[in-house]
C-alpha positions, 0 to 999 in steps of 0.5 A: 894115771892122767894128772888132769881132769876134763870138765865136760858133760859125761856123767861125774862119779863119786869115784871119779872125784874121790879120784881126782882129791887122791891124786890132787889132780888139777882140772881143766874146761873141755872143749865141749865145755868151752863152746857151751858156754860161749853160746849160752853167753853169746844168747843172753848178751843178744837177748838183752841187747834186743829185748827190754823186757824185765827177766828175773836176775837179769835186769831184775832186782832179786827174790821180793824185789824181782818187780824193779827193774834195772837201767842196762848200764847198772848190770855189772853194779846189779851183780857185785851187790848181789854178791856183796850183800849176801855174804852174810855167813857166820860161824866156823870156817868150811873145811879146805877139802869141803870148799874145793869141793864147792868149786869143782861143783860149782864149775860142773854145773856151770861148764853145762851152758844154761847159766849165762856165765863168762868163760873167763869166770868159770875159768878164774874158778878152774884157777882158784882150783888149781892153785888151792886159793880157796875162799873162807866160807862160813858153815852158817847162813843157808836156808837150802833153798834159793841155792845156799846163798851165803855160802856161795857168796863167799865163794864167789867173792874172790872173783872180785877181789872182795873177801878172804882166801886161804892160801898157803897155810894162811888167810889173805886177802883175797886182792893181795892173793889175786895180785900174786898171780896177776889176776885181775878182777873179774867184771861181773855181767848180766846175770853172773852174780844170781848163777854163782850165788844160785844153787846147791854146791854148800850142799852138794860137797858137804854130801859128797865129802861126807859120802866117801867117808861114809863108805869108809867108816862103813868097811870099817864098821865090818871090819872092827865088828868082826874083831869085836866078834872074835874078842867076844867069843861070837858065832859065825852062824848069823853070817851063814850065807843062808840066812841071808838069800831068804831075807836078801836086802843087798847091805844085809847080802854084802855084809855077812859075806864080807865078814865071812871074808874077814874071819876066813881060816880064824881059829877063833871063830871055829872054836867051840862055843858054850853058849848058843847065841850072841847079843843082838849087836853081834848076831845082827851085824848083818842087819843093821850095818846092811840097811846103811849100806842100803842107805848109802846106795840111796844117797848116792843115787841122789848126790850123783844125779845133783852134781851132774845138773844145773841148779841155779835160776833163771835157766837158759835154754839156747836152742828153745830160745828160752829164759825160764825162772824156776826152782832147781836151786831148791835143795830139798831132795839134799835135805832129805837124802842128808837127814838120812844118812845122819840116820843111817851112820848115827845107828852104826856109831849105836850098835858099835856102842853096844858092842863095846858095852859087851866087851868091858862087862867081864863076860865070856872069860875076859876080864872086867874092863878088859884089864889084868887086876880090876879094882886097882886098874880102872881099864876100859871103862871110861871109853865106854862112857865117851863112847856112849855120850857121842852116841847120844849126840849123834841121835841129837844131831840126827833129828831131821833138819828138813822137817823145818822151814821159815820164811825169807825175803819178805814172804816170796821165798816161803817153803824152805829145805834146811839142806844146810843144816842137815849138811854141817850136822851130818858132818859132825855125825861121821866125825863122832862116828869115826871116834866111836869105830877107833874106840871099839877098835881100841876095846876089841884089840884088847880083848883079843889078846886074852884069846891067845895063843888061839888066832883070828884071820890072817887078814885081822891078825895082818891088821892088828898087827899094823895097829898095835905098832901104834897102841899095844896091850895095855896090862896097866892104866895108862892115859887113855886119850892120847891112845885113843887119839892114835886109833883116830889117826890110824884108821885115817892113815889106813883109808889112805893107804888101802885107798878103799873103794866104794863097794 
């Protein structure tokens, strides 16, 4: 296993960067990447030396002020008030693991050499990779659409030695950080600021941290729905292979053959039943789990094209001798793709619900709320009740963020794609998501136990097994957060160890 990753122009997979987060692996400029962008730089500075036409960002003001131009001897004063003026973020802070994030993309798309960059701006970046001295970015603040200029203004500020960074646990300045390292501030030149502000990297890590955990929850899902089912005396019918090739979307095809794995050699499962069906939350697994797990592939089909592109404005093409001002920074194929995995996640955390719902309603031979002695013993019915409120937050938070849109900078900037809102909302969508699954895991593991001395699985008794080491049968009430809290930690424990793959 290499310790470092290469910056280059192959193709980045999600499972490439899940890779290098897993392994903390540092990254490093290929040589390819160096020469790219030793060119582009090269271009640009010839371009203006001979040239004293205005070009947009270059020695142009910026968004309605693109008409005023700028004296050659203000350009690196032109870029440090770009980045200045436009950190204007509030809120709470970005997570660490989202801003470093934010520097990986940021170095892929400038590592291209279409922006104009100085090699030793992206290479301060790699640094502040490497040495996890991650700027303080703020959650609010970003239109999706000229590139998530705020939040790219905190994350460029550093170079600077402007703004703050955090580092070793705490928040510093970031002069005094740089100063540790014997870092001198970067001098921004022509065009520098406008390429580090311009472009989709809030949005893009936001997705792209959200994905991996999206795959997760999504096993996840599977897995504790089948528990649900041996809790509830389900059927095994609905997972018949058969019923699928008929109907044969691919989530729907990886579902019931996933869940028919789960459930190989249970006792539970081939038990005779009484009953002839089981509740949509339990018979459609398949369905419904099946059409996010279609999502996702979607999803993932768009991050991967974005985070392998350039995405900040004006582009230089060296070889067609061409400056071009467009709108690659414009994130709203993000913003779409964003809303729809809100959606699609939103609806595993519904039909979860429900099946908690069926597991405390005293049917099927367990007992109401899944405690001995109901009445004296309240059991699992609050749970319920949390369960049920981050459902309905989720479906609030799922309503499009890119249905919206609102003027900027003096009428120019006037379609806007509200990428990151549906960035940070999504992101409180799959930590819901995450708390809902723990308490259906919570629920599930109860109810199995009054199915003994018949067994499920060996893979879900292995599984059980490893959670009620952290939270056992409950045969009277007891706090119930802090066992709640346990099942949160212990799904993210077991992501970690089982390194789940993307599949």
């Amino acid at each position: 296993m290499t310790t470092t990753h290469y910056i280059s122009a192959k193709i980045l997979e999600l499972s490439t960067i899940r890779d290098i987060i897993f392994y903390d692996k540092t990254i490093e400029l290929s040589d390819e990447a160096v020469s790219k962008i030793k060119t582009c730089r090269a271009y640009l500075d010839n371009k203006i030396a001979k040239h004293k036409q205005p070009i947009y960002g270059i020695n142009t003001g910026f968004g309605s002020l693109c008409d005023v131009k700028i004296d050659t001897d203000q350009l690196t004063r032109l870029q440090e008030n770009l980045v200045m003026s436009h950190a204007c973020g509030t809120g709470t802070k970005v997570p660490p693991e989202v801003v470093k994030l934010m520097l990986l993309l940021k170095i892929q798309s400038l590592s291209y050499g279409h922006s104009g960059v100085q090699l030793q701006t992206v290479q301060r970046l790699v640094d502040f990779y490497n040495n996890n001295v991650l700027p303080v970015v703020y959650t609010k603040g970003s239109l999706g659409a000229s590139g998530d200029l705020a939040p790219l203004a905190h994350l460029a500020l550093p170079l600077i030695a402007k703004g703050e960074v955090e580092f070793k646990g705490g928040i510093h300045e970031s002069k005094d950080v740089l100063a540790q390292f014997n870092w001198e501030p970067i001098t921004l030149q022509s065009k520098e600021g406008l390429a580090l502000l311009n472009g989709t990297q809030f949005m893009s890590a936001y997705g792209i941290h959200l994905l991996i955990k999206s795959y997760e929850l999504s096993y996840f899902a599977d897995l504790i729905g089948s528990i649900s089912l041996e809790a509830f005396d389900g059927r095994i019918e609905p997972f018949n292979e058969l019923v699928h090739l008929v109907r044969p979307h691919s989530g729907q095809l990886k579902t019931a053959t996933r869940i028919r794995g789960f459930l190989q050699g249970s006792e539970l499962i081939k038990q005779h039943k009484s009953h002839v069906q089981d509740p949509y939350s339990f018979r459609c697994i398949p369905q419904v789990h099946g059409a996010t797990k279609d999502t996702l592939e979607f999803v993932l089909k768009v991050f991967k094209t974005e985070i392998n592109a350039v995405t900040d404005n004006p582009n230089i093409f060296v070889n067609e001798d061409e400056i071009i001002s467009g709108g690659n920074f414009h994130g709203q194929p993000l913003a779409l793709a964003l809303d729809y995995l809100k959606i699609a996640m939103a609806e595993l955390g519904n039909i979860s619900e429900r099946r908690i719902y069926k597991l405390i309603s005293g049917e099927r031979g367990l007992p109401a709320f899944l405690i001995e002695n109901p009445g004296l013993n309240s059991g699992f019915m609050i749970p319920q009740y949390t369960a049920a409120s981050l459902v309905s937050a989720n479906k609030q938070l799922a309503t499009p963020a890119s249905i919206d849109s609102i003027v900027s900078s003096n009428g120019q900037e006037d379609h806007v794609s509200m990428g990151a809102n549906a960035a940070t909302q999504c992101y409180e969508v799959i930590d819901n998501l995450k708390r809902i699954l723990a308490i259906e895991l919570f629920n599930a593991s109860q109810g199995i136990n009054f199915r003994k001395p018949l067994k499920s699985s060996p893979l879900i008794e292995s599984f059980l097994e490893s959670y009620m080491m952290e939270v056992s049968f409950l045969s009277e009430d007891e706090v119930m957060y802090h066992l709640m809290k346990k099942t949160v930690l212990f799904i993210d424990e077991f992501c970690i160890e089982n390194e789940l793959l993307f599949d």
